[in-house]
KELUM-102227 format. One record per residue: x, z, y of N, C-alpha, C in turn. Coordinates in Angstrom, 1 decimal, always signed. Layout:
BEGIN
{{X, Z, Y}, {X, Z, Y}, {X, Z, Y}}
...
//
This chain:
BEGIN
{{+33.1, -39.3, +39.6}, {+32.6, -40.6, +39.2}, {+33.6, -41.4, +38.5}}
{{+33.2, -42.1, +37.6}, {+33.8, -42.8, +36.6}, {+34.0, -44.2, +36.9}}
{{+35.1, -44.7, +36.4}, {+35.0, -46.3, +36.6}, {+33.6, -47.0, +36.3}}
{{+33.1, -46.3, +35.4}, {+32.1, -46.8, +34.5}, {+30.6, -46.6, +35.1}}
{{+30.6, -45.6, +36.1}, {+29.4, -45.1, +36.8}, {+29.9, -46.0, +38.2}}
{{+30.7, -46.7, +38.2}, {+30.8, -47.1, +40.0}, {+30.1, -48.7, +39.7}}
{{+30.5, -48.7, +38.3}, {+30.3, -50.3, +37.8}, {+29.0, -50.4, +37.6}}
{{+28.0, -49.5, +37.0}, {+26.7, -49.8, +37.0}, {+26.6, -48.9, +38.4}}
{{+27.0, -48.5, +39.4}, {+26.3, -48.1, +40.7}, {+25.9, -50.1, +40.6}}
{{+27.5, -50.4, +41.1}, {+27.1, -51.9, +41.9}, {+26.0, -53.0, +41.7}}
{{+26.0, -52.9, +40.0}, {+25.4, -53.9, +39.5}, {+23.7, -53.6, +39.6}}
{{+23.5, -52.1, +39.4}, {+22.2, -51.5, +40.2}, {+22.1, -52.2, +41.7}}
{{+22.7, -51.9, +42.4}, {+22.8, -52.4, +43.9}, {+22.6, -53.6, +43.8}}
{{+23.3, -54.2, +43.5}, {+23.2, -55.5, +43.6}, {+21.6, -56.1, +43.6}}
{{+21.3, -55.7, +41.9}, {+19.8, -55.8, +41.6}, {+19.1, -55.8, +42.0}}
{{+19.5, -54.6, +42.9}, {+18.0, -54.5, +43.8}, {+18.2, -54.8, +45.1}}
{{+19.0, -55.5, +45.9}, {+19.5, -56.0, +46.6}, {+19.3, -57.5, +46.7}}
{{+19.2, -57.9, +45.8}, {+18.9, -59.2, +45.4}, {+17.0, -59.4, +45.1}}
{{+16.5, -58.4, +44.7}, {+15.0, -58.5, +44.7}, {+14.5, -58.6, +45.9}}
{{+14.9, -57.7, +46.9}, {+13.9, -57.7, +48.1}, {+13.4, -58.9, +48.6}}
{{+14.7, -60.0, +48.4}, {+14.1, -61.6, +49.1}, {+12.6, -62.3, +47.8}}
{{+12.9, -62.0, +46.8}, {+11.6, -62.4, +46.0}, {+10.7, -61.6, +46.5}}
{{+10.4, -60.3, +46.9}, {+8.8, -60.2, +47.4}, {+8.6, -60.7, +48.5}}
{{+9.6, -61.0, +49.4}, {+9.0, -61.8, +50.9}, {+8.8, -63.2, +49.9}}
{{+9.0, -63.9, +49.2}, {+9.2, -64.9, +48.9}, {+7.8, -65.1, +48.2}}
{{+7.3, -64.6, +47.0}, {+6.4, -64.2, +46.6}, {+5.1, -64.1, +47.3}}
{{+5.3, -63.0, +48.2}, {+4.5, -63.0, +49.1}, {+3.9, -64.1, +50.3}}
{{+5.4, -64.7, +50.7}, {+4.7, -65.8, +51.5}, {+3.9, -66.9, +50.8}}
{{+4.4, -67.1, +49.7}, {+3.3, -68.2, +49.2}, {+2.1, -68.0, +48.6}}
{{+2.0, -66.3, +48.8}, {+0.3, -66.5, +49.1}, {-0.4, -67.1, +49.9}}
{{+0.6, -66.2, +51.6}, {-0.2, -66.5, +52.4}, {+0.1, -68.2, +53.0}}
{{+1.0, -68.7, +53.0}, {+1.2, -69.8, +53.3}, {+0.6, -71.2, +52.4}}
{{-0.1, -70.4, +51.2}, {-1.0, -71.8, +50.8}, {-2.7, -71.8, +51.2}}
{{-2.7, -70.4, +52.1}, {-4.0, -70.2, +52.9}, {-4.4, -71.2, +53.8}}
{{-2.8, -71.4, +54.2}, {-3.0, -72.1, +55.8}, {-3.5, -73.8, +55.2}}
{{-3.9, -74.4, +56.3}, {-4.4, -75.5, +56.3}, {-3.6, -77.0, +55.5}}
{{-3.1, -77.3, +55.5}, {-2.2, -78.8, +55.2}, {-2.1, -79.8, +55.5}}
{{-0.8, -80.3, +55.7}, {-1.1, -81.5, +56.9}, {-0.3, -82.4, +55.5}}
{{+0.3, -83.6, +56.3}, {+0.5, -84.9, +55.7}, {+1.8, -84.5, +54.7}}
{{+2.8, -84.0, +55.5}, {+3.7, -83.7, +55.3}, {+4.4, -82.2, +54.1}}
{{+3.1, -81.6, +53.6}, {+3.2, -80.9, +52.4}, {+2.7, -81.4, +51.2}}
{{+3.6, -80.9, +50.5}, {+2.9, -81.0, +48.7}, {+2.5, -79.6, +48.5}}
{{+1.2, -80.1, +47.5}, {+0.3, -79.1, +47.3}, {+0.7, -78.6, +45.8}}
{{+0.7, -77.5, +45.7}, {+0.9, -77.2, +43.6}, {+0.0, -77.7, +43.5}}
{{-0.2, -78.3, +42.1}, {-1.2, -78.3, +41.3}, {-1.7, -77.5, +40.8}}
{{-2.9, -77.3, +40.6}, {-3.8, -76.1, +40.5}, {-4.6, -75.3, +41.0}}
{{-4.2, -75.7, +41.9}, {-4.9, -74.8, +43.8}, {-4.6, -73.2, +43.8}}
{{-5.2, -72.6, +44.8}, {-5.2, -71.8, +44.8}, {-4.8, -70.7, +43.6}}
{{-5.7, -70.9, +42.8}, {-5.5, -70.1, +41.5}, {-4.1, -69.8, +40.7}}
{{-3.7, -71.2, +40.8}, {-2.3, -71.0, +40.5}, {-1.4, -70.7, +40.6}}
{{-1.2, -70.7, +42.5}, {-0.4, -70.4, +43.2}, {-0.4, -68.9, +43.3}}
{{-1.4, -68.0, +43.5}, {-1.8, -66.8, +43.3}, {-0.9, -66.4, +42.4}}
{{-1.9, -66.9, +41.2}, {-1.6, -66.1, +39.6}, {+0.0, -66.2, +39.6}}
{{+0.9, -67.2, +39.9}, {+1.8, -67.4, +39.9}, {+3.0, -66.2, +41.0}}
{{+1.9, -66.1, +42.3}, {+2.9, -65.3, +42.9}, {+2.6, -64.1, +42.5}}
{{+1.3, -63.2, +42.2}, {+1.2, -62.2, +41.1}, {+2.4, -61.7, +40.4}}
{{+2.3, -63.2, +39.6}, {+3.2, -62.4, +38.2}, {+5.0, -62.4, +39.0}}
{{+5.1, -63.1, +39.7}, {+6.5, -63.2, +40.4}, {+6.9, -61.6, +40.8}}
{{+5.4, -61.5, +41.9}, {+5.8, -59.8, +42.8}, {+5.7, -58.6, +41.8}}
{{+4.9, -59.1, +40.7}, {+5.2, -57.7, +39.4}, {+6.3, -57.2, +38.7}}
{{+6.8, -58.8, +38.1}, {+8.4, -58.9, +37.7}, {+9.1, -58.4, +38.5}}
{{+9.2, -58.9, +39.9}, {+10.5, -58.4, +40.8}, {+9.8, -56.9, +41.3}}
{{+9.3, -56.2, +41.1}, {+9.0, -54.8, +41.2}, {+9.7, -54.4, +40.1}}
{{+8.8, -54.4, +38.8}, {+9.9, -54.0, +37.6}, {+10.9, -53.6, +37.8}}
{{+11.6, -54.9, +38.1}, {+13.0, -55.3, +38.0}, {+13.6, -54.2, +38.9}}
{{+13.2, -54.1, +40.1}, {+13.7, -53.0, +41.4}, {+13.7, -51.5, +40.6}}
{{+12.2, -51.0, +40.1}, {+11.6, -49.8, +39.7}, {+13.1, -49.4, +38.8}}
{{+13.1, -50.3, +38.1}, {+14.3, -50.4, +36.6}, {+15.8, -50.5, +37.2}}
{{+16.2, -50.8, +38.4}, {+17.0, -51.1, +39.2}, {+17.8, -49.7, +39.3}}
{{+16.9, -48.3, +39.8}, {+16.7, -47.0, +40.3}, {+16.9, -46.3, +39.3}}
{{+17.0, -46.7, +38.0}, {+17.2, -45.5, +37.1}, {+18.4, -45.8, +37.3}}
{{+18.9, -44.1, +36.5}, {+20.4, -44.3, +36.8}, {+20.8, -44.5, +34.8}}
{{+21.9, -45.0, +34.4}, {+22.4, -45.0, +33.0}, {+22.5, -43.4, +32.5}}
{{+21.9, -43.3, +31.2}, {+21.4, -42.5, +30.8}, {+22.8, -41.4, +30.1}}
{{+23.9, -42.1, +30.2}, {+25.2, -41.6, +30.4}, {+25.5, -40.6, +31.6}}
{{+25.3, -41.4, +32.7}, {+25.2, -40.3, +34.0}, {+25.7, -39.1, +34.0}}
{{+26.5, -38.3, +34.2}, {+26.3, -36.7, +34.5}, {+25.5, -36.4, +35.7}}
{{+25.2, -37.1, +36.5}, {+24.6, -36.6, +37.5}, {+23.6, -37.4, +38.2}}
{{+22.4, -37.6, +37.8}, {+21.5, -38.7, +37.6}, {+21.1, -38.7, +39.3}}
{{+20.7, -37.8, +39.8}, {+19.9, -37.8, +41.2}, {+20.8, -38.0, +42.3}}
{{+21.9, -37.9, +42.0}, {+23.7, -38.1, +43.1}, {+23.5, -39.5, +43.2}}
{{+23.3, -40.5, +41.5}, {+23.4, -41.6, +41.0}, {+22.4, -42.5, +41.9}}
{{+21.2, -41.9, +41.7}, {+20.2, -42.4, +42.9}, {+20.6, -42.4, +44.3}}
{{+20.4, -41.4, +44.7}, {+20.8, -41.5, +46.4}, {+22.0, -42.3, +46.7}}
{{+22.8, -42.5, +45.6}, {+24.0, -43.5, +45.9}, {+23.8, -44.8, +46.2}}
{{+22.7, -45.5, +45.4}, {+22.3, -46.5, +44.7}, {+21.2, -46.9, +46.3}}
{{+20.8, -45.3, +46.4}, {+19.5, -46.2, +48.2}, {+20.2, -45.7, +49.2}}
{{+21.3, -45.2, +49.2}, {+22.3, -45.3, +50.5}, {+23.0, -47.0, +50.3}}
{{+23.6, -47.3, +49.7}, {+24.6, -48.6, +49.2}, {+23.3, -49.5, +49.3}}
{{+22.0, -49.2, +49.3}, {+20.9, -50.1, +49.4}, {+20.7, -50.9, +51.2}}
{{+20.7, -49.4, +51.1}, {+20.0, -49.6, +53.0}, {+21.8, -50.1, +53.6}}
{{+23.0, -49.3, +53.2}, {+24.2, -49.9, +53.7}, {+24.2, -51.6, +53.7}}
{{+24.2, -52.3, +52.7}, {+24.1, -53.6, +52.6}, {+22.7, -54.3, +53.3}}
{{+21.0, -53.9, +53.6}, {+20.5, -53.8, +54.4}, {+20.1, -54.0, +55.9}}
{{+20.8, -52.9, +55.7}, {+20.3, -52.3, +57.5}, {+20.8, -53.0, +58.1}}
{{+22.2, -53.6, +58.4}, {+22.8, -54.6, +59.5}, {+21.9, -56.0, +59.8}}
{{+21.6, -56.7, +58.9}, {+20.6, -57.9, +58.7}, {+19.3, -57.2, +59.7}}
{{+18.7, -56.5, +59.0}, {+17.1, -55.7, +59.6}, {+18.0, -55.6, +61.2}}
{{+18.9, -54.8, +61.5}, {+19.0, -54.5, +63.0}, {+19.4, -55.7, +63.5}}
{{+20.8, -56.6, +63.0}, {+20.3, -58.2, +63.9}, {+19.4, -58.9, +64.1}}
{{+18.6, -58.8, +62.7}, {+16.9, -59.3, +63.1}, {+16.3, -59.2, +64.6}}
{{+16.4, -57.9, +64.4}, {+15.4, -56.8, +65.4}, {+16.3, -57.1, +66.8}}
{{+17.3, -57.2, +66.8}, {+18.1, -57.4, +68.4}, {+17.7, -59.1, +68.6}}
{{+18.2, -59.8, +68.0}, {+17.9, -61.2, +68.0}, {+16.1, -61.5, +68.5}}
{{+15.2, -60.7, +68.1}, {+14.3, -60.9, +68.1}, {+13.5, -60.1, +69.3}}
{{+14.2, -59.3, +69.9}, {+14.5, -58.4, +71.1}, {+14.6, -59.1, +72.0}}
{{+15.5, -59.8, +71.9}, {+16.1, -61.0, +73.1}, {+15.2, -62.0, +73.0}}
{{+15.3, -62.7, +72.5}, {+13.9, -64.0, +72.5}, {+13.0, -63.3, +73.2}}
{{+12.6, -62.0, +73.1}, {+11.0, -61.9, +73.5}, {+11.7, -61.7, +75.1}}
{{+12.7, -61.3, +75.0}, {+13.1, -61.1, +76.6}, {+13.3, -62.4, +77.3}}
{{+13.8, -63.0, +76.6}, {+14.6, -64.8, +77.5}, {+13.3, -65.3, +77.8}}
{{+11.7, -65.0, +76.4}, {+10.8, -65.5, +77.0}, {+10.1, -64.9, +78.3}}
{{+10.1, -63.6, +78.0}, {+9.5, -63.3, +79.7}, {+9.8, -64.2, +81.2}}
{{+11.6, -63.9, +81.0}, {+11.8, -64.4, +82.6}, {+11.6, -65.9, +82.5}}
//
């Protein structure tokens, strides 16, 4: 591996590293302009429709952007190495967040029991 291949690994990583929070993000404002409204929200203008069309085109872009993320530079010697690098270094930066999630959210459900 080359200086040059470690530099687009990161910037790949990164990329897509950085998308994952736009589809939760995207997504919730589907569903969160389903819900009811109280005093204390502002509404987009346009209603529904717009807020949709809008998170639409958001979750399409930030797909793209990921799909495009996974190619490896067309320089490469070793394009499929380049990938599995790219969704190891994915899930490495990842996985620790997802598993404090899941412990943190472990415990709550326990502290609520007793």
């Amino acid at each position: 591996s080359s200086v040059k291949s470690a530099y687009n690994l990161l910037v790949s990583g990164t990329v897509l590293t950085t998308m994952i929070p736009f589809f939760f993000l995207f997504a919730s404002a589907i569903k969160l302009y389903a819900e009811p409204s109280n005093l204390e929200m502002v509404r987009i203008p346009g209603g529904r429709v717009t807020v949709v069309t809008a998170a639409v085109i958001g979750l399409a872009t930030t797909l793209i952007a990921a799909v495009l993320a996974v190619f490896p530079a067309d320089d490469d010697p070793n394009k499929p190495l380049a990938v599995i690098k790219l969704l190891v270094l994915t899930v490495l930066v990842i996985g620790p967040g997802i598993a404090i999630y899941f412990a943190g959210r472990r415990r709550a459900l326990q502290t609520a029991r007793e």
